[in-house]
N, C-alpha and C positions, 0 to 999 in steps of 0.2 A: 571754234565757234565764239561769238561773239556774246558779251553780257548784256543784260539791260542796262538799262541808266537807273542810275540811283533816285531819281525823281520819278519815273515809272514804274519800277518795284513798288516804290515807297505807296504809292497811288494803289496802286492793284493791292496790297496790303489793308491800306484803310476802306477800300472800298469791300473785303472780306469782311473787316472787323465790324463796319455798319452794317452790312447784312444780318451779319451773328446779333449784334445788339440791337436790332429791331425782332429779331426771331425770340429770343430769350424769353419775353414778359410771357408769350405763347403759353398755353397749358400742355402741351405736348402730347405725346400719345399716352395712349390709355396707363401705360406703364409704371408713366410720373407719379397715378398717385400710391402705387405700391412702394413706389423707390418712399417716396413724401411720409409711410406708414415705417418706412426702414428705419428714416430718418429720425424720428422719435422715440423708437426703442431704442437705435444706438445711443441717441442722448443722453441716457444713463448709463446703458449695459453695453457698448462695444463689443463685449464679449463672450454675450451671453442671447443671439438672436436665434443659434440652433437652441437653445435648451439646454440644461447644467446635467449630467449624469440621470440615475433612472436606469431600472432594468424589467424591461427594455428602456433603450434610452428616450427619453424627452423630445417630445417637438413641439417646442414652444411656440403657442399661434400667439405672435403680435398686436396691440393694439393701439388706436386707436384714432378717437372720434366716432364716425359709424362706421368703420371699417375693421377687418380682423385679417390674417391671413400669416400662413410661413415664409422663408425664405429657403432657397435650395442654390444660392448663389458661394462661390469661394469668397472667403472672409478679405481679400485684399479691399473689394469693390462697398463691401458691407465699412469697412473702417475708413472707408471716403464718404462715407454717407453716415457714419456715427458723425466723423467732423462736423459735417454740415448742419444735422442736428444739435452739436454742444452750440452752434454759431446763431441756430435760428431760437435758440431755448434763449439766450443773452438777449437776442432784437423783444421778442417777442413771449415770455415766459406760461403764457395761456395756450400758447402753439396753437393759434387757429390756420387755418388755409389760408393762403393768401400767396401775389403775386411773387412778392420776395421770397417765398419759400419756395418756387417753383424756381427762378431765377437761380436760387443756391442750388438747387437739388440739380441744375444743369450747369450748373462751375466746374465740377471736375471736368466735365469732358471738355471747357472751352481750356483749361490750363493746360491738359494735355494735345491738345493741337495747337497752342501757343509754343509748347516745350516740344514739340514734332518739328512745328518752321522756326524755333531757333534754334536747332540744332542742325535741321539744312543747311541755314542760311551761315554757321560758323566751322562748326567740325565738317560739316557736308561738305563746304567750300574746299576745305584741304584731300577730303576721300573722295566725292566728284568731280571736283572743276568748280566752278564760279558756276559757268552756263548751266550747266548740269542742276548745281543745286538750288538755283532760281529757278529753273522750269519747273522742279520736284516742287517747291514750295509753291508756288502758284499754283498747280495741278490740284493738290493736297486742298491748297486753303480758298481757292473760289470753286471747287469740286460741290455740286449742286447736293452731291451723296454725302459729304462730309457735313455739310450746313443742316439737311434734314436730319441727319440722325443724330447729332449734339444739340445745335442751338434751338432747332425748332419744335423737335420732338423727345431729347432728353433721353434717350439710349444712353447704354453703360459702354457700351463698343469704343470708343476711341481712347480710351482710358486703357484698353487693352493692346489695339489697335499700337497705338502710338508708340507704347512700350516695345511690342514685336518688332516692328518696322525699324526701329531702334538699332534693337540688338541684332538683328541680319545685317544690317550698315557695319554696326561694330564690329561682328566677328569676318567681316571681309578685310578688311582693314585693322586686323591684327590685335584687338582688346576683346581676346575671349573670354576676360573675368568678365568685365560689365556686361560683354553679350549672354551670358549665361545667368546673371545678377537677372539682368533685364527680363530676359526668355521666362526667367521662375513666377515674377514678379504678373509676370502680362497673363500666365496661366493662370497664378491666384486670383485673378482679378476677371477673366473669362474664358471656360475651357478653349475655344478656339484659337485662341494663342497656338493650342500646341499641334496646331498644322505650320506652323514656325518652325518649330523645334528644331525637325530632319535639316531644314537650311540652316538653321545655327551653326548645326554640327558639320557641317558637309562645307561650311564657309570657312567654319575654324581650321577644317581638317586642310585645308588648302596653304595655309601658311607652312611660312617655313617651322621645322620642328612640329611637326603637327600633333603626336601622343602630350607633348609639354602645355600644347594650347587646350585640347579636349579636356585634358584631366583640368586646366584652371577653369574652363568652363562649365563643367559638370562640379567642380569644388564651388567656385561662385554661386550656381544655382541652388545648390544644396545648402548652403551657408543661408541665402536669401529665404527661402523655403522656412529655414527652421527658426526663423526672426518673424515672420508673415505668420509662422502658425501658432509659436511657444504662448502664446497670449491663452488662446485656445485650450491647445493641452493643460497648463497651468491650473487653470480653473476648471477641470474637468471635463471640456465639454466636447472633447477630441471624437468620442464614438457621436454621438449629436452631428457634431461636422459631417460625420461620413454618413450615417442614414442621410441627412439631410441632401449632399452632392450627389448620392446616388440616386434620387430621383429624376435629376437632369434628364437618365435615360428611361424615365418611364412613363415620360409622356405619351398618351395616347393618339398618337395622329400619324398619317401619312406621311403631311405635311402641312406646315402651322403657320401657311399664310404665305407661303415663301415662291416665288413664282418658278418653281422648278420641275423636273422629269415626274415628282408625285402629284403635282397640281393637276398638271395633265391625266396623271390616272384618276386621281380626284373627281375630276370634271367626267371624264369617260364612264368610268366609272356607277356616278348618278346618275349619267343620260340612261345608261344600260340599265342598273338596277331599279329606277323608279318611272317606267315605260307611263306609270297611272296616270301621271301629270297633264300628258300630252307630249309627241315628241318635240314639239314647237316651242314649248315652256320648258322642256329638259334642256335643249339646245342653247336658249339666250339665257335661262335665270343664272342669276349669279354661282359659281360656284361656291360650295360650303367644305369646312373641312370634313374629311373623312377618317375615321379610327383605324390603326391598325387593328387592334382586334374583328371591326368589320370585315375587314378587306382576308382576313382570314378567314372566317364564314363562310363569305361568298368562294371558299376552295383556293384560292390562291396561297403561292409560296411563303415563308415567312420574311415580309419586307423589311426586317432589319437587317437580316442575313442579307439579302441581295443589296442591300443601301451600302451597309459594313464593307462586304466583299470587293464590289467597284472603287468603295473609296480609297481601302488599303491600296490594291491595286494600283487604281491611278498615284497615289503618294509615293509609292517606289519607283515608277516607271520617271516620276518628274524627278526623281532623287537620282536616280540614276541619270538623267540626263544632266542636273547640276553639277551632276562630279564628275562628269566626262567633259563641260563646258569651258570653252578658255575665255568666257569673259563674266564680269563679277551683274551683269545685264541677265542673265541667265541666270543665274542660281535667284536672285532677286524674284524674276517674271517666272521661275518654276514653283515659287513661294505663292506669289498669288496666285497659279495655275489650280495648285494644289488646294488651295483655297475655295477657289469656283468649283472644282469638280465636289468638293464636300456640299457644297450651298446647293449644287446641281443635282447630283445622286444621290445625297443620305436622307432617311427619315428621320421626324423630328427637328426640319431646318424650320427656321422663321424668316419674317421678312427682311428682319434686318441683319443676318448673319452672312451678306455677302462681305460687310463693310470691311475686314482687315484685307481685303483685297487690292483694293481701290488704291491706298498709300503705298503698297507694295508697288501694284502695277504703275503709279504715276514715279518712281522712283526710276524700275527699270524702263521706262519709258524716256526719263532724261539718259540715259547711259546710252540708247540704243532706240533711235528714231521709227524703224521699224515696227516698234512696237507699240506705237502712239495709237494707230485706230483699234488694237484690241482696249488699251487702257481707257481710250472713250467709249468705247461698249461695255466694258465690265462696270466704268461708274456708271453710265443709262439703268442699264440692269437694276444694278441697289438702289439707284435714284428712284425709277419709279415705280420698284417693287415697297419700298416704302409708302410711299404719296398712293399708291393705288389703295393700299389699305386703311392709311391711318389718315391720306391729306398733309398739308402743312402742318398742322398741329391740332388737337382737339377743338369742334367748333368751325373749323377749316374742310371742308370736304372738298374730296378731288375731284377736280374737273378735268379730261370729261369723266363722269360720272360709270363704274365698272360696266354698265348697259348700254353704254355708247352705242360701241358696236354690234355687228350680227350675233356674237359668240364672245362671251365674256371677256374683257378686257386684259384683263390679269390670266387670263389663261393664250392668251394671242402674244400678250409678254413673254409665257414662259415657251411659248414654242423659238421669240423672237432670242431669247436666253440661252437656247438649246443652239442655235446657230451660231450664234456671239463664242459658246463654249468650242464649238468644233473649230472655226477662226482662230481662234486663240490655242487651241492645241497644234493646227495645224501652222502658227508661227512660232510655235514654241522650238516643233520641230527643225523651221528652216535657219533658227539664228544659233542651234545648240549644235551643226552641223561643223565637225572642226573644218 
């Protein structure tokens, strides 16, 4: 296959990069100003945003301005956002709101899509091909999903994202310390990383010598881990971290905005349970989230159990077909398989946690052309399960508007999502066929 020109890339490059820096000044989504509340306690305490000791342990609620609140994020993501606060205390010492503070609070994720396509564009070139790793980079960086959920809207996701999609590349390509450095690194920084993981390992195990490569990637990870956390322990605040992560799974919802199999119930759901409305207003009003504890009430099974269940499931079934795969297209695209089917089937997804998908899928998608119209359906998907809820950025509301249509928008998405996933299973299977 044939390369771009150097003057073409170059162009398709800057034309990303004006995008991102007209998206940036944005306020983002609602999220910005939690991370923007993070960002001022780490200013002084980096390592001290769960709470120092206490029995029971601490959970130190945050301040400030008019705002208060916790954190229950892994401390990598929390120490990208103390930086940013030591950076905005220097500009600005009164730390009021303001654009530049928003602008920082979305710099890590634009660094790490910078350190995504140069590393395409250099090591990629040697483990790809040229053609290959131009396509993956372009996919990646004019990807409409990647733009909203970094520049526009200020997600922590590609910070994670980048990391993963990394270390799968590396441990195909024979450096399973860095893929296991990397792999530990992209958990700390957001559990979904570790739908990564199984391919890390299943990439590594592929090389020659394969016990020699696991053990340095499971040494590397572990090494990396205990450098990301000793901060933490150090200062006591190790039990703090762990009440704190363990809330992750106590959120109360079905699903938390994410256009997937629970939206659907979601939606069904209220038309059936709240008849008083009128069926005509059950039918179009928007859908709202719904609680798991609700959905228990109303007599149904326990939806974590059935979310859990399917996901494990499908992550073996995609594992098993990476290590019976003879091309490195496959283990890559069963990576972001296993991805979607998580964002698809479990409770507790949001809108923006299809995004480590996306760079996966535009990867295997340079390896293996076959694979192109699922990876433009998986980025549609996060594109405008994002934009349906939050818009371009706070202040931006999407058009059209969730009432467009006859039946919620965002739920005519998730049925369109439910389709996009069977496609995508059902090439997963024809290209993993020895």
């Amino acid at each position: 296959m044939t390369r771009l020109g150097t003057p073409a890339l170059l162009g398709w490059l800057l034309a990303g990069a004006l995008v991102r820096f007209a998206a940036l000044p944005l306020a983002g989504s609602v999220d910005v100003n939690t991370w923007k509340l993070w960002t001022f306690a780490g200013a002084t305490d980096a390592t001290g945003y769960y709470g120092i000791g206490g029995a029971p342990p601490e959970r130190r609620v945050l301040k400030w301005r008019d705002q208060q609140g916790t954190t229950e994020y892994p401390p990598l993501s929390l120490y990208e956002l103390a930086v940013v606060g030591r950076i905005y205390a220097r500009i600005d010492p009164l730390y009021a709101d303001s654009t530049t503070l928003t602008v920082l609070v979305k710099m890590p994720a634009l660094i790490a899509e910078i350190g995504l396509i140069a590393f395409l564009l250099t090591a990629g070139r040697r483990w790809l091909g040229d053609r290959a790793a131009e396509m993956a980079a372009l996919a990646i960086w004019l990807n409409p999903a990647m733009i909203l959920n970094g520049a526009a809207l200020g997600y922590l996701d590609i910070q994670m994202a980048a990391l993963a999609t990394i270390a799968v590349a590396a441990a195909l390509h024979g450096r399973a310390g860095v893929a296991g450095a990397l792999l530990a690194a992209a958990v700390l920084t957001k559990p979904q990383a570790i739908f990564a993981a199984p391919f890390v390992l299943i990439a590594a195990a592929r090389q020659p010598a394969p016990v020699s490569r696991l053990l340095r990637c499971s040494s590397a990870g572990l090494v990396t881990s205990l450098l990301i956390l000793a901060p933490i322990a150090l200062r006591g605040a190790w039990p703090n971290m762990i009440q704190a992560v363990r809330r992750l799974n106590a959120h109360d919802m079905l699903s938390g905005e994410a256009t997937n199999v629970w939206w659907i119930v979601t939606w069904l759901l209220r038309v059936v349970d709240e008849p008083d409305v009128g069926w005509w207003s059950a039918l179009t009003r928007p859908a709202r989230i719904l609680s798991i504890t609700r959905f228990s009430e109303l007599g149904y099974p326990n939806a974590r159990l059935i979310g859990t269940t399917i996901v494990i499931a499908a992550v073996v079934w995609a594992a098993v077909r990476a290590w019976r795969a003879r091309s490195d297209a496959v283990v890559v695209f069963a990576a972001a398989w296993a991805v979607f089917a998580y964002a698809t089937f479990q409770v507790q997804v949001h809108e923006n946690h299809l995004l480590l998908a996306v760079p996966l899928a535009a990867i295997a998608a340079s390896l293996d052309r076959r694979l192109t119209g699922v990876m433009v359906g998986i980025s549609a998907i996060a594109a405008l399960n994002m934009y349906l809820f939050q818009g371009i950025s706070g202040g931006w509301q999407p058009i059209p508007v969730r009432t467009a249509a006859f039946v919620d928008t965002s739920v005519i998405v998730a049925g369109v999502g439910i389709v996009v996933f069977v496609l995508a299973t059902r090439r997963l299977v024809q290209v993993s066929v020895r």
